[in-house]
C-alpha positions in Angstrom: 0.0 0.0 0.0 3.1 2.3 0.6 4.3 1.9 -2.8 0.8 2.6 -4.8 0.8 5.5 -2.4 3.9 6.7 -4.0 2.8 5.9 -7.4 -0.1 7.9 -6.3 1.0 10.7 -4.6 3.2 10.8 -7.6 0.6 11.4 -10.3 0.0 14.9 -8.2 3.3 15.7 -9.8 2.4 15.7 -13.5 -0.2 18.3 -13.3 -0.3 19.3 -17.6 -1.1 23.0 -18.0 -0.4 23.3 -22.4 0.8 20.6 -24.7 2.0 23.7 -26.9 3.4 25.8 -23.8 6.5 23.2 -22.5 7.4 19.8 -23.4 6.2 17.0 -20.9 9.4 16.3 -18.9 9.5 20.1 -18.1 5.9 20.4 -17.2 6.4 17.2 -14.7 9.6 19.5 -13.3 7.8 22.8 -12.9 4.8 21.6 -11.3 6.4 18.9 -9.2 8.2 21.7 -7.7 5.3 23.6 -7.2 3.1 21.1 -5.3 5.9 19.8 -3.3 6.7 23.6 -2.2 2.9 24.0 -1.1 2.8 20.9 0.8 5.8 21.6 2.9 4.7 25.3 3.3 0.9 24.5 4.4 0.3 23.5 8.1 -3.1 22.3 7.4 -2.1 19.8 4.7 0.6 18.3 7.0 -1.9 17.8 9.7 -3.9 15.8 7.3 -6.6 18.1 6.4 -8.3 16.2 4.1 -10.4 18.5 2.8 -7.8 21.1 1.8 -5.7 18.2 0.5 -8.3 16.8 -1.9 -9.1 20.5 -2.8 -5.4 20.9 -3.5 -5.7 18.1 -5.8 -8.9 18.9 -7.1 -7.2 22.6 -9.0 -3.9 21.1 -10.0 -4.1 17.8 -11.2 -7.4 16.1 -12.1 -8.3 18.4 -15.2 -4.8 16.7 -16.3 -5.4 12.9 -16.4 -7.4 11.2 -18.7 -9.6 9.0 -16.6 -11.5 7.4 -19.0 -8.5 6.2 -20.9 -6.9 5.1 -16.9 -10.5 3.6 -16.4 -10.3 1.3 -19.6 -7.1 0.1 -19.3 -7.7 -0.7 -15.3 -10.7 -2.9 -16.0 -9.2 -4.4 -19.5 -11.5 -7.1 -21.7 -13.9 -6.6 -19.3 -14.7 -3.0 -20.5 -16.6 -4.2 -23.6 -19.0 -5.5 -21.2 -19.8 -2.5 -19.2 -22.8 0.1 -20.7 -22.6 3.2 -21.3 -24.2 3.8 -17.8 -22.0 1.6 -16.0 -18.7 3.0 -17.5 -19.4 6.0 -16.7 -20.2 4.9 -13.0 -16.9 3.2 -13.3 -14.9 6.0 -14.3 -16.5 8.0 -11.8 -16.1 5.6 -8.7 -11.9 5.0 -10.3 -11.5 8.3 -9.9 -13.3 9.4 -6.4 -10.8 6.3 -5.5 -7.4 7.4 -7.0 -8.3 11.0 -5.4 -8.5 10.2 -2.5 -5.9 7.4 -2.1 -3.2 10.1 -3.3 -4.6 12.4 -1.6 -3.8 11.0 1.9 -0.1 10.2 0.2 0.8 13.8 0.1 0.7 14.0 3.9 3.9 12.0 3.4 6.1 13.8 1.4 8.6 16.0 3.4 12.1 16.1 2.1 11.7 13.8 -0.7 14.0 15.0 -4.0 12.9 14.2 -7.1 15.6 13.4 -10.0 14.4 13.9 -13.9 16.0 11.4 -16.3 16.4 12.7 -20.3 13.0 13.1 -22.1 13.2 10.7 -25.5 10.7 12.4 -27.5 10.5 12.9 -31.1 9.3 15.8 -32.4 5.5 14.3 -33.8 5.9 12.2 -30.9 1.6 11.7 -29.2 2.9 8.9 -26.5 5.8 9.7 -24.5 7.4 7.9 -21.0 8.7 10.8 -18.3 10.7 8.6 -16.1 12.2 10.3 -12.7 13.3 8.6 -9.3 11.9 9.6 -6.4 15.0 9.9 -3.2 13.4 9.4 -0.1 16.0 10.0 3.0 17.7 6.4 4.5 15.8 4.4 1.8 16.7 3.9 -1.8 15.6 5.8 -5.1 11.7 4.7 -6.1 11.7 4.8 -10.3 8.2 6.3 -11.1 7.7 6.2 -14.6 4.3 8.3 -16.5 2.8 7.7 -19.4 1.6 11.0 -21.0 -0.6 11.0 -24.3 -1.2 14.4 -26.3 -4.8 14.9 -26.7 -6.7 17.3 -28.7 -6.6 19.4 -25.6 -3.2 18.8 -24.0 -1.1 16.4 -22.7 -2.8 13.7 -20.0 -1.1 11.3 -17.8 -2.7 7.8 -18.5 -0.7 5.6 -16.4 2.4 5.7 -13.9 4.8 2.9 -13.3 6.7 2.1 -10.0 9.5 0.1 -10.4 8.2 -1.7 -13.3 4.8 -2.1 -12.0 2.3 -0.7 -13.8 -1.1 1.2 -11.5 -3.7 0.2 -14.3 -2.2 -3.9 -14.5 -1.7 -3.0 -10.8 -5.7 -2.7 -10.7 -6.5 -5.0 -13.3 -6.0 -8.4 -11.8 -8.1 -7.3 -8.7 -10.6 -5.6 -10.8 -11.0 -8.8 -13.1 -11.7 -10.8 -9.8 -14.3 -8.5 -9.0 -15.9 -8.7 -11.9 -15.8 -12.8 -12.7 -17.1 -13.3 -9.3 -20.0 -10.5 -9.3 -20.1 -8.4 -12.2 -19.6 -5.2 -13.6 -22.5 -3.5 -11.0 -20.3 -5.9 -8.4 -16.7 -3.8 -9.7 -19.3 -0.5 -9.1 -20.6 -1.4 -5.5 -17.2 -2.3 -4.4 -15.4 0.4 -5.6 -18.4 2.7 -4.4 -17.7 0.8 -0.7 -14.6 1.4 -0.3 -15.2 5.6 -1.4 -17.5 5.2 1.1 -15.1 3.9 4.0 -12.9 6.6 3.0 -15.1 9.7 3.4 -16.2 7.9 6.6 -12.6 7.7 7.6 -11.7 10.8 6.5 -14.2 12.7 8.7 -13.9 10.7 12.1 -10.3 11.9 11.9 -11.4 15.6 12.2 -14.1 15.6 14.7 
């Protein structure tokens, strides 16, 4: 759980403003430096004020992922099967649940330095991998790697890798489970759960 915190809390860092402003490894720079000074800066946030956290998240980074294309992959063959209706409840209950998840990881990060490797991009490149490490003090370097597809709009993150592992295949095996056992409404009410438990969770810890 640490790790996909990481991954996680990680995606915070590849907030996209303009595909035609900056390329994608300097956009990951800019804003990584940006969030990472607001967390350290921000009292509330290190207390783990939950709602100033997810509001945090809410301006910078969501308006940059491409959930639906996260969403697919996650749930894999098993897509096809969904309707219109349930995909979108799908999407919708992937994201409350990514939110939230990294969310609560940016109450760790503290003095965590983030190294940028060389961007190989061409220049009609539409797909591109932004790998960095992540140095966290006494432990060794976490490789977070992002996939980041141009769209007609900008450039969107549609997965991040952790030492090789992959979020979406990450979520893939347990979401196929899910679904072989009780169905795609059975992915949407467990998903929907554990939102639940964590909004529950998340207010009992500031009463």
């Amino acid at each position: 759980m640490k790790h996909l915190l990481v991954i996680l809390a990680g995606l915070l860092f590849t907030s996209i403003v303009s595909a035609e402003e900056i390329a994608p490894d300097a956009l990951v720079r800019n804003v990584s430096n940006d969030v990472l000074d607001i967390v350290r800066k921000d009292k509330d946030i290190q207390s783990g004020n939950m709602r100033k956290i997810v509001e945090l998240a809410e301006a910078k980074v969501l308006p940059h992922f491409n959930f639906t294309h996260m969403t697919t992959l996650a749930v894999g063959k098993d897509w096809r099967k969904a309707t219109p209706e349930q995909q979108k409840s799908l999407i919708d209950e992937f994201r409350t649940l990514l939110v939230r998840t990294y969310s609560k990881a940016l109450i760790e990060y503290r003095d965590q330095t983030i190294d940028y490797k060389p961007l190989k991009m061409q220049p009609t490149d539409t797909d591109v991998l932004v790998r960095t490490a992540v140095n966290q003090p006494g432990g060794k370097p976490i490789q977070i790697d992002y996939n980041i597809e141009k769209t007609d709009q900008s450039w969107k993150v549609y997965d991040i890798s952790v030492a090789g592992v992959s979020l979406v295949t990450n979520y893939r095996s347990s979401f196929a489970q899910e679904v072989s056992t009780k169905g795609i409404d059975g992915l949407i009410a467990s998903l929907r759960t554990k939102n639940k438990s964590g909004d529950a969770s998340a207010a009992a810890a500031h009463q």
